[in-house]
C-alpha positions as a LaTeX table, in Angstrom:
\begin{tabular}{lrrr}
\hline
Residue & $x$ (\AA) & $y$ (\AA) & $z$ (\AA) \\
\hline
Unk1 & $-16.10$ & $-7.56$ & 18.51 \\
Unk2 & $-15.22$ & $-10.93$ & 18.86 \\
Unk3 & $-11.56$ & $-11.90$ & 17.98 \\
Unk4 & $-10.53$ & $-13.13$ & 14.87 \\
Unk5 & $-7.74$ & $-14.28$ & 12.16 \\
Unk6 & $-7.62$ & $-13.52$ & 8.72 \\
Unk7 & $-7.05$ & $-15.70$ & 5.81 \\
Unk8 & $-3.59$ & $-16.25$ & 3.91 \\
Unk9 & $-3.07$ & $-15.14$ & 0.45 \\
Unk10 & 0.83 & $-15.94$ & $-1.32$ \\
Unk11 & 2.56 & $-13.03$ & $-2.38$ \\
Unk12 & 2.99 & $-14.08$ & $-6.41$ \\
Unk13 & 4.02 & $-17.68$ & $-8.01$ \\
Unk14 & 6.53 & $-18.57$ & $-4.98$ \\
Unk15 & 5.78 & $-15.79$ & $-3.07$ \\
Unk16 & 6.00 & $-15.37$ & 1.05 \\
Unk17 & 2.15 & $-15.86$ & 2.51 \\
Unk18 & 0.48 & $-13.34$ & 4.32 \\
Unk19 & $-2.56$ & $-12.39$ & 5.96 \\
Unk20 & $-5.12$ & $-11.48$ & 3.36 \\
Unk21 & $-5.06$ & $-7.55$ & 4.69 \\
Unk22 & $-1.58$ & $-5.95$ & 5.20 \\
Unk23 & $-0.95$ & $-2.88$ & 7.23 \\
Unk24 & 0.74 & 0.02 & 5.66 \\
Unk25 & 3.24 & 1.50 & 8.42 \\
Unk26 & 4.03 & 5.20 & 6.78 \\
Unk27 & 2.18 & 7.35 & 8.95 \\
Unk28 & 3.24 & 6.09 & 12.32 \\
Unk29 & 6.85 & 7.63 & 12.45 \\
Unk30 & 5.69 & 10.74 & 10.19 \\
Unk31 & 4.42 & 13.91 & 9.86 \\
Unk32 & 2.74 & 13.38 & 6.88 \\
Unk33 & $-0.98$ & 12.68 & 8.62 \\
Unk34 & $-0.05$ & 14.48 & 11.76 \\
Unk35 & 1.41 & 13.79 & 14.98 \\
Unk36 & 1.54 & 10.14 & 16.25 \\
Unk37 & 0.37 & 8.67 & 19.66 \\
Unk38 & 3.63 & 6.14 & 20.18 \\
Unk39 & 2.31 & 4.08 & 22.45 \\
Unk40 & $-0.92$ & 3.49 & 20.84 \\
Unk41 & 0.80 & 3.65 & 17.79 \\
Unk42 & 2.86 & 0.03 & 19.07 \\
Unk43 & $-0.06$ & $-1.11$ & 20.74 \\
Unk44 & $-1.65$ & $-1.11$ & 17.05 \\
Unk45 & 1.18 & $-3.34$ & 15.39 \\
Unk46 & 0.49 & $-5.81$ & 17.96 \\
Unk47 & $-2.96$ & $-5.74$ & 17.68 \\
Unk48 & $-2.85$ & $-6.02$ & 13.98 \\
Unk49 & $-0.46$ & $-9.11$ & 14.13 \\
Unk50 & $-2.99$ & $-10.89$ & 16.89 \\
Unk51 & $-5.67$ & $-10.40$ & 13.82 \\
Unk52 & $-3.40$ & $-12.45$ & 11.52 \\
Unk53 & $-2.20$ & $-9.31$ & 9.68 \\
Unk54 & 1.38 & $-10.38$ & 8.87 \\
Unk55 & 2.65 & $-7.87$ & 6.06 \\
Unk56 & 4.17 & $-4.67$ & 7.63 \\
Unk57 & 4.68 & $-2.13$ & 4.88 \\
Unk58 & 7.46 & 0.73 & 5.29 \\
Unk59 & 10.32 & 2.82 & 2.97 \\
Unk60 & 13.30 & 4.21 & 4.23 \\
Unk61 & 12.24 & 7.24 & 2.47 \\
Unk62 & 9.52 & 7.00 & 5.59 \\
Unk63 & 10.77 & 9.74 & 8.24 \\
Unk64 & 14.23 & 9.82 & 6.77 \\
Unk65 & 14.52 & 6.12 & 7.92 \\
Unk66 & 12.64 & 6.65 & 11.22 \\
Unk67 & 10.04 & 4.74 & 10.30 \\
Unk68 & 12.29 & 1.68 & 9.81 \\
Unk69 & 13.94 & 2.42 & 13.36 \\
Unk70 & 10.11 & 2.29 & 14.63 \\
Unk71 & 9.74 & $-1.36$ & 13.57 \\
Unk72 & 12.98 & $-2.27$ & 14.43 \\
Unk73 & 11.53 & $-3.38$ & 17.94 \\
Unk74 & 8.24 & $-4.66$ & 16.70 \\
Unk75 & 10.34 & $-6.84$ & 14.68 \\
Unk76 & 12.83 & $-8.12$ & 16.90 \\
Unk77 & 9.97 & $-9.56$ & 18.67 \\
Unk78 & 8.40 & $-10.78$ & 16.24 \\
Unk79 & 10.62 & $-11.61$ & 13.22 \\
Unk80 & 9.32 & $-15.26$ & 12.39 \\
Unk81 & 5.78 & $-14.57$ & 12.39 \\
Unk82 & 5.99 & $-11.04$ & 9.93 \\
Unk83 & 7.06 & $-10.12$ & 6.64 \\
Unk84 & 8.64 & $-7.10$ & 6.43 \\
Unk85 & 8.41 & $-4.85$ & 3.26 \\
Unk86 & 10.34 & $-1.88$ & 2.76 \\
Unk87 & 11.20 & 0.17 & $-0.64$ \\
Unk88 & 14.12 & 2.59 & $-1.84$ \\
Unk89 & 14.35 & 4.89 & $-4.19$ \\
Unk90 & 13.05 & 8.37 & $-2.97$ \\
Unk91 & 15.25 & 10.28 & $-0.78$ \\
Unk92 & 13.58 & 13.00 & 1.24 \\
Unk93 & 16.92 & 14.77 & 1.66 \\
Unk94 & 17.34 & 15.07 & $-1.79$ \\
Unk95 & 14.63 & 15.68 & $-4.91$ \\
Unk96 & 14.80 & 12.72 & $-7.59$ \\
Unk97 & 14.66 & 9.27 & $-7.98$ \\
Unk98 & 17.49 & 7.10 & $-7.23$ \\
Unk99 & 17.85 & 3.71 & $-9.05$ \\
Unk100 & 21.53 & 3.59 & $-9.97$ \\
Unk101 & 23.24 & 0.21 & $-8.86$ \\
Unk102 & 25.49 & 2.03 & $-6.41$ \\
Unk103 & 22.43 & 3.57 & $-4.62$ \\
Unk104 & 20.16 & 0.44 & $-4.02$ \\
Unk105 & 23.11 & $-1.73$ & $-2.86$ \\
Unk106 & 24.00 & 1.52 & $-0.29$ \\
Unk107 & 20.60 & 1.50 & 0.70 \\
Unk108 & 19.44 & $-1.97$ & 1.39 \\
Unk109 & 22.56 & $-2.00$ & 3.61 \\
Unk110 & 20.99 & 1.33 & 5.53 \\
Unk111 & 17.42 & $-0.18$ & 5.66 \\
Unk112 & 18.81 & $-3.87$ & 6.93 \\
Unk113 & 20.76 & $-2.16$ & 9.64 \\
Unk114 & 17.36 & 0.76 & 10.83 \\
Unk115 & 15.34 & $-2.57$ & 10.67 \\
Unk116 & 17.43 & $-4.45$ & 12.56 \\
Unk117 & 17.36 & $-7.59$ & 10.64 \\
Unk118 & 19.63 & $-10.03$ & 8.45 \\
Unk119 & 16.98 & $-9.89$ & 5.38 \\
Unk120 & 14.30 & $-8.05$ & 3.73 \\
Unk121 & 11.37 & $-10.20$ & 2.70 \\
Unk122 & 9.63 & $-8.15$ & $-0.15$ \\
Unk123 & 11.95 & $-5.40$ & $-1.39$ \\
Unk124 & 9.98 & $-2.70$ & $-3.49$ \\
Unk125 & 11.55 & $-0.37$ & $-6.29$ \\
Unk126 & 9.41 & 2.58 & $-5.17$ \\
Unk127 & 8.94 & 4.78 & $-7.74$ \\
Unk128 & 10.99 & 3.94 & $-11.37$ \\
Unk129 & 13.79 & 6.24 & $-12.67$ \\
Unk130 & 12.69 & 6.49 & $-16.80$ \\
Unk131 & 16.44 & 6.99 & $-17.37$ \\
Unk132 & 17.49 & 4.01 & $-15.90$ \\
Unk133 & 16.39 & 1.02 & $-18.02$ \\
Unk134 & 14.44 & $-1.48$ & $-15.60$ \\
Unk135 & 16.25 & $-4.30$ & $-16.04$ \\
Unk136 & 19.61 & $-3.03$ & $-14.91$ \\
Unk137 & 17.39 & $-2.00$ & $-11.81$ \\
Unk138 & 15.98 & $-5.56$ & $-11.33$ \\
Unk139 & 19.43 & $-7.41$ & $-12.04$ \\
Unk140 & 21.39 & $-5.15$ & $-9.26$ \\
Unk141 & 18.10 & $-6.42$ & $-7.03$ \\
Unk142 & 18.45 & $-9.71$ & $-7.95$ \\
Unk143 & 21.93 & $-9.80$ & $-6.94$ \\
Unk144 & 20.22 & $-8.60$ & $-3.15$ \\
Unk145 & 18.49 & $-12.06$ & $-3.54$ \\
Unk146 & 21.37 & $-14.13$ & $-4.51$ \\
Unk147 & 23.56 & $-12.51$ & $-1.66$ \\
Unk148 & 20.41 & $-13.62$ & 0.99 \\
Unk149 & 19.86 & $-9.71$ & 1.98 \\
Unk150 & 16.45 & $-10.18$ & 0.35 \\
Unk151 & 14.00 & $-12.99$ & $-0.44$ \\
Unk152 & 10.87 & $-11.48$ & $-2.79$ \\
Unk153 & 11.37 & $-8.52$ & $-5.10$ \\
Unk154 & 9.08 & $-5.71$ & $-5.81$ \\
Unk155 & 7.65 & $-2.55$ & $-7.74$ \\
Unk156 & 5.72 & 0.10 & $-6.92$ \\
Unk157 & 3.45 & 2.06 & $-9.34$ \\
Unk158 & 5.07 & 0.60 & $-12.35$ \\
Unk159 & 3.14 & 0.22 & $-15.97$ \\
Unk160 & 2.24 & $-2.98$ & $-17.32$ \\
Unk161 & 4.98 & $-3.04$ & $-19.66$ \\
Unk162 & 7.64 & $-1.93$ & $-16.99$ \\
Unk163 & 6.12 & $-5.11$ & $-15.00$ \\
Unk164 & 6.28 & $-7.66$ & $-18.08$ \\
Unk165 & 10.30 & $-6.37$ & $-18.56$ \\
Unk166 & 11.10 & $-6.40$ & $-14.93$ \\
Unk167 & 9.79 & $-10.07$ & $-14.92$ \\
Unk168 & 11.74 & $-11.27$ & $-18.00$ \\
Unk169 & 14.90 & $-10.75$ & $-15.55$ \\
Unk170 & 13.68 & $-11.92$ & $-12.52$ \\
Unk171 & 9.85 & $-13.08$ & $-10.70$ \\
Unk172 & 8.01 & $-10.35$ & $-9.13$ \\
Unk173 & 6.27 & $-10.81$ & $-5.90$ \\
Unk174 & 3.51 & $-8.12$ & $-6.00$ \\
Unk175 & 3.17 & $-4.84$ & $-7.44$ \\
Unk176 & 2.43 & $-2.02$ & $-4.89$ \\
Unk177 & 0.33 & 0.95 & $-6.31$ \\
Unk178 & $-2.99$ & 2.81 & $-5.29$ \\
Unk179 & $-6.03$ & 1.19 & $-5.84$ \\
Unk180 & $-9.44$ & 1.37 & $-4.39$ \\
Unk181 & $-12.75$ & 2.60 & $-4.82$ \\
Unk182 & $-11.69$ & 6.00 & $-6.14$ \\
Unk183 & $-8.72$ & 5.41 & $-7.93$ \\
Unk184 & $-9.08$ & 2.70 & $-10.66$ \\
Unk185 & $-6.53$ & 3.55 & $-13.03$ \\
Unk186 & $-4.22$ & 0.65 & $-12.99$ \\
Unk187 & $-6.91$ & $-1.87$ & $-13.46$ \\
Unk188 & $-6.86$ & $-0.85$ & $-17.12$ \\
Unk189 & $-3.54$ & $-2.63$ & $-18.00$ \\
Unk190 & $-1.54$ & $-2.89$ & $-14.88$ \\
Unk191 & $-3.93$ & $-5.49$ & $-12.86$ \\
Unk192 & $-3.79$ & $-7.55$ & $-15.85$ \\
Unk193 & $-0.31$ & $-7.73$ & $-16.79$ \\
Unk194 & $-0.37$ & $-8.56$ & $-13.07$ \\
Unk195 & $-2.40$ & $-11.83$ & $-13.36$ \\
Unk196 & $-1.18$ & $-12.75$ & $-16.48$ \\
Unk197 & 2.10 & $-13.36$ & $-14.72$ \\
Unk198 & 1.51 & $-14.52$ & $-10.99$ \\
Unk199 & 2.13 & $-11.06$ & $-9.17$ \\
Unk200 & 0.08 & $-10.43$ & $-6.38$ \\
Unk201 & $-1.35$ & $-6.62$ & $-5.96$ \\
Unk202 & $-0.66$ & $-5.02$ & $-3.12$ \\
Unk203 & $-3.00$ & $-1.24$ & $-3.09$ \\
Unk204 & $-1.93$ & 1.32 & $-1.08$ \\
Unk205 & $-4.08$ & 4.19 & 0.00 \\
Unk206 & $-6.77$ & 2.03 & 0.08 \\
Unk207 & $-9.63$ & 4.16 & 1.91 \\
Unk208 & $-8.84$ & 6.91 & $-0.60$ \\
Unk209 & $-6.31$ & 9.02 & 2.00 \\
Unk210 & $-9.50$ & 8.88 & 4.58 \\
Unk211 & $-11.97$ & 9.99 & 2.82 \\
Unk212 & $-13.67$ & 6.51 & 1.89 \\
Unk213 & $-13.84$ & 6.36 & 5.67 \\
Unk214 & $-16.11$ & 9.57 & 5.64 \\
Unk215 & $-14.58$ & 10.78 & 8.43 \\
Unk216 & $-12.57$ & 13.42 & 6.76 \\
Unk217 & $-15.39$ & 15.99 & 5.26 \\
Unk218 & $-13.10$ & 18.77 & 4.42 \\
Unk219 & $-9.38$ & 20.09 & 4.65 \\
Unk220 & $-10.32$ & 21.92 & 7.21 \\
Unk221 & $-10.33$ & 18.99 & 9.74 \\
Unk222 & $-6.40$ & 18.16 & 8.74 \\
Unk223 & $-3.75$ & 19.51 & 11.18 \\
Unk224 & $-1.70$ & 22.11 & 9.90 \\
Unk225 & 1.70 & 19.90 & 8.26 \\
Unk226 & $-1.13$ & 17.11 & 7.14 \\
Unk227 & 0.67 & 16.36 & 4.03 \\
Unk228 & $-3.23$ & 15.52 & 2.21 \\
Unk229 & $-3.59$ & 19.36 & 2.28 \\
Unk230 & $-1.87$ & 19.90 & $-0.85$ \\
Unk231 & $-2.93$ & 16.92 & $-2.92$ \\
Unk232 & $-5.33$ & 17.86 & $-5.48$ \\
Unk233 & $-8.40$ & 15.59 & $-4.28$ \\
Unk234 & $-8.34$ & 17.86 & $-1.01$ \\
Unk235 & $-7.80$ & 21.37 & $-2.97$ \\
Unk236 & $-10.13$ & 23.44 & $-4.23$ \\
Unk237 & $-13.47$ & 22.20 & $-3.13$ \\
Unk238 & $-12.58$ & 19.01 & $-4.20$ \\
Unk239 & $-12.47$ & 17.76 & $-0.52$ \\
Unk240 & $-16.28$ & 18.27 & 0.34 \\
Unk241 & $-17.04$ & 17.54 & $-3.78$ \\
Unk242 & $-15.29$ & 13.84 & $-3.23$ \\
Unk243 & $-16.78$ & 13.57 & 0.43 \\
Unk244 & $-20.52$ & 13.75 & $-1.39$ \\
Unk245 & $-19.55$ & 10.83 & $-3.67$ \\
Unk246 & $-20.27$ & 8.16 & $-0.45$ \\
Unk247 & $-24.11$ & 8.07 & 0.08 \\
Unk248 & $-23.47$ & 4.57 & $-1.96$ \\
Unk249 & $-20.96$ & 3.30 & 0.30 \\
Unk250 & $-23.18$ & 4.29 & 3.31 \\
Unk251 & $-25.79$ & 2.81 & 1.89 \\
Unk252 & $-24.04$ & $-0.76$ & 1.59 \\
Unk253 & $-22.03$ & $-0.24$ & 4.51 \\
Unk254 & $-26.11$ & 0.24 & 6.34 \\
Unk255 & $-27.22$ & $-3.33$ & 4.54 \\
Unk256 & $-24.01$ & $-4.61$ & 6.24 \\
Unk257 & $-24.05$ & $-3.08$ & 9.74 \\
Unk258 & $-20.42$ & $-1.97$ & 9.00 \\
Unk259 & $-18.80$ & 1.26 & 8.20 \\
Unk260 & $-17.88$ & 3.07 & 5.29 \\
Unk261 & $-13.72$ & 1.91 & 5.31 \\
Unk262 & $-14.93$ & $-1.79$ & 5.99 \\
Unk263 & $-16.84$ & $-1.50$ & 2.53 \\
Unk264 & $-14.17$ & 0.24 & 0.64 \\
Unk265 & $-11.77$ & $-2.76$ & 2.00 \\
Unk266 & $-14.56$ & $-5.50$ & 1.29 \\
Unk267 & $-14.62$ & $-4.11$ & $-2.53$ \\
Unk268 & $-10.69$ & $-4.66$ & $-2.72$ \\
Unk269 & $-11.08$ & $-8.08$ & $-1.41$ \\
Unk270 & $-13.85$ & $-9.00$ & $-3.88$ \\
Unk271 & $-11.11$ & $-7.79$ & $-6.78$ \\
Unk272 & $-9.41$ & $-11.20$ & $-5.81$ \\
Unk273 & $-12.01$ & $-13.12$ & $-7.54$ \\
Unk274 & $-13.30$ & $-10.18$ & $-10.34$ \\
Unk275 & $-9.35$ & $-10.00$ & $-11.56$ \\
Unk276 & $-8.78$ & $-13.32$ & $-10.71$ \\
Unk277 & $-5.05$ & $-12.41$ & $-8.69$ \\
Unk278 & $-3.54$ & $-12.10$ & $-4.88$ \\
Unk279 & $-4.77$ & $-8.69$ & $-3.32$ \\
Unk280 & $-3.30$ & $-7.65$ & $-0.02$ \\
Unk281 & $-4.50$ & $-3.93$ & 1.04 \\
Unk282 & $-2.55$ & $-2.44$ & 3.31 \\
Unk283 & $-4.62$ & 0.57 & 5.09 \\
Unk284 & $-2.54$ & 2.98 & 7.33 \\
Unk285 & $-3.06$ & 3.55 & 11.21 \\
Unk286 & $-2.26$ & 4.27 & 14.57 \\
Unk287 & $-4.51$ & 2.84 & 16.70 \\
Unk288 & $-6.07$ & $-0.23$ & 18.01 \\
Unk289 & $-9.39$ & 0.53 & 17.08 \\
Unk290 & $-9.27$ & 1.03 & 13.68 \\
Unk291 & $-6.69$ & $-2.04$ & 12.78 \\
Unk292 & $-9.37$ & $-3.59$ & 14.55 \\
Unk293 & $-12.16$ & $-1.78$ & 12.08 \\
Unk294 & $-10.15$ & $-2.09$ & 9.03 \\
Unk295 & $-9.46$ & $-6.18$ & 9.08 \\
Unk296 & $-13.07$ & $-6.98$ & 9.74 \\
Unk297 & $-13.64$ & $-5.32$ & 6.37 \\
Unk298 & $-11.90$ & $-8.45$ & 4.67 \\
Unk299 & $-14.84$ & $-10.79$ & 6.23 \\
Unk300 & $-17.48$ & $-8.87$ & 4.18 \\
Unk301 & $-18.35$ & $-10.42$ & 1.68 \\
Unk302 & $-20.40$ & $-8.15$ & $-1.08$ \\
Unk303 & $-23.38$ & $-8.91$ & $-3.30$ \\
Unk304 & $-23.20$ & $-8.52$ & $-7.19$ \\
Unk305 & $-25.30$ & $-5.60$ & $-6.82$ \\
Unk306 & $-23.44$ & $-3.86$ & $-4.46$ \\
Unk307 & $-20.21$ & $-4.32$ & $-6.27$ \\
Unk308 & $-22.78$ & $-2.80$ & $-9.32$ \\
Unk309 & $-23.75$ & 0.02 & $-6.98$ \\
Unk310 & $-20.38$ & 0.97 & $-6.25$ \\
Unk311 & $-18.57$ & 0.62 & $-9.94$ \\
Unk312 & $-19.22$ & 4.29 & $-11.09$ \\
Unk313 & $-17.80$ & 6.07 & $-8.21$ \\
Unk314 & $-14.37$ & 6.48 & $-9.46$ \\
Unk315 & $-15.36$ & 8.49 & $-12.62$ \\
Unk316 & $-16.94$ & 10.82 & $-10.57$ \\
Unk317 & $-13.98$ & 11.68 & $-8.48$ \\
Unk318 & $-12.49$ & 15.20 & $-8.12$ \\
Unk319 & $-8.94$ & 15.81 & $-8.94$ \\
Unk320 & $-5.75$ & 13.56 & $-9.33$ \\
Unk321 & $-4.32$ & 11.07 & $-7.36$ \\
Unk322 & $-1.20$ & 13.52 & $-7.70$ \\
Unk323 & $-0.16$ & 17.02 & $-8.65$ \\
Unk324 & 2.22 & 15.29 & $-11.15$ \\
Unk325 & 0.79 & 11.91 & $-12.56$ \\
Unk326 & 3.92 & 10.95 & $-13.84$ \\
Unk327 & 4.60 & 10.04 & $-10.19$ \\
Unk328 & 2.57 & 7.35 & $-11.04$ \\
Unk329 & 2.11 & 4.66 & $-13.38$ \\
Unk330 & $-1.39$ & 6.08 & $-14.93$ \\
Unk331 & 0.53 & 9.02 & $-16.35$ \\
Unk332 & 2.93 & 7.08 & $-18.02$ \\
Unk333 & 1.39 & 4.54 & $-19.42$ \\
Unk334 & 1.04 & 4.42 & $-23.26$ \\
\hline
\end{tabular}
């Protein structure tokens, strides 16, 4: 395939710009999608940035930090020609949800220092604490702004009403939750609350945990600690039941001489123009090939029909995003 560069989007009213297709960094230094090649897996962060990819995605909640650490390099390299994103707010040493003042302004401190830089470009609230109103979360991250430890603020999976009051206090950048051709939820009130008020969308999970690439059939093909083996679209039958759902997606992805995952990508992209806001995916990998794979997707551009063809998919899917949809913003929303 011939070389080469996406387009830039901005990141909200003011925002930072950034290739049109992000790349979502929480598998490499994990165990939640298996073991990790880590050679390949640095050979792939280059590759991506070569393609114009420019938003690297991470959480110190990633690997207990490690996946910070694992960028640190990258970054050092690097540092005026990416935009680092990274999140707090889960602890995998500890079950809850952390958004007291004392704990974000503890751990923007930890994640500066793993990343090994002197600010944070987009810093995400990644996943709200209902107990802690979301202003006096926003305010203690404004102050990270003021105090030039971050530039852009954040949320992740938030409700449109949790977006409109985090915006009264200070402008949000993009809003980071799933989104793609099988999980639709947020375009209900989130996505427009979203363009109502500047803030790009940033989906996560884009090719459906792998199976919008149609490469991942059944459970059965997941190693052992693959952390998809316990999420309800993968229980119960519902892997092979959700894997029959694609013949559509082949069938466009044919008419394109492209794959299933460039299709699934080239439908986010078109949501740029249909919702009329910023949308940077940002698909996870660890290898060359398939950063490769996943940015030509944005060049695709689909037909009316196709994006016609495609609509009902998401009604038909099999099980939850998660075990517990309050994890999200679809079960809280009113």
């Amino acid at each position: 395939m011939t070389d080469f560069k996406l387009d830039q989007v901005r990141l909200g009213t003011g925002g930072p710009l950034v290739g049109q297709q992000g790349f979502g960094a929480m598998g490499i230094k994990t165990d939640y999608y298996g073991t990790t090649d880590e050679t390949e897996a640095r050979a792939a962060l280059e590759r991506a940035l070569s393609l114009g990819i420019t938003l690297f995605d991470t959480a110190d909640a990633y690997g207990n930090g490690a996946n910070e650490k694992f960028l640190a390099p990258f970054l050092a390299a690097h540092r005026d020609e990416v935009v680092i994103a990274t999140k707090f707010g889960l602890d995998n040493e500890r079950p809850g949800i952390f958004n007291d003042p004392a704990y974000i302004r503890a751990a923007v401190d930890r994640s500066l220092r793993r990343l090994g830089v002197d600010h944070i470009d987009v810093y995400y609230l990644h996943r709200r604490d209902v107990n802690v109103p979301i202003e006096q979360t926003v305010g203690v991250m404004a102050e990270l702004v003021a105090a030039g430890k971050v530039r852009h603020l954040g949320l992740s999976e938030v409700t449109a009403d949790e977006l409109r009051a985090a915006y009264a206090v200070h402008p949000i950048a993009a809003v980071e939750s799933e989104w793609s051709l099988f999980s639709r939820d947020i375009e209900n009130r989130v996505v427009p609350a979203a363009a109502a008020l500047g803030t790009a969308l940033v989906p996560y999970s884009p090719l459906g945990r792998g199976i919008l690439t149609g490469q991942v059939p059944s459970v059965q093909g997941l190693e052992a600690g693959d952390v998809r083996r316990g999420m309800p679209r993968f229980a119960g039958g519902n892997d092979r039941a959700n894997h029959d759902l694609l013949a559509p997606v082949r069938e466009v992805a044919a008419a394109h001489e492209a794959t299933p995952a460039q299709i699934a990508l080239a439908w986010l992209h078109a949501q740029q123009e249909v919702r009329g806001l910023p949308v940077v995916p940002i698909p996870g990998t660890r290898t060359r090939a398939r950063v490769t794979e996943n940015a030509a997707g944005a060049r695709i551009a689909l037909t009316a029909d196709e994006l016609k063809l495609l609509d009902p998919l998401a009604a038909q899917v099999a099980g939850e995003r998660y075990a517990d949809m309050t994890f999200a913003s679809g079960g809280r929303e009113n």
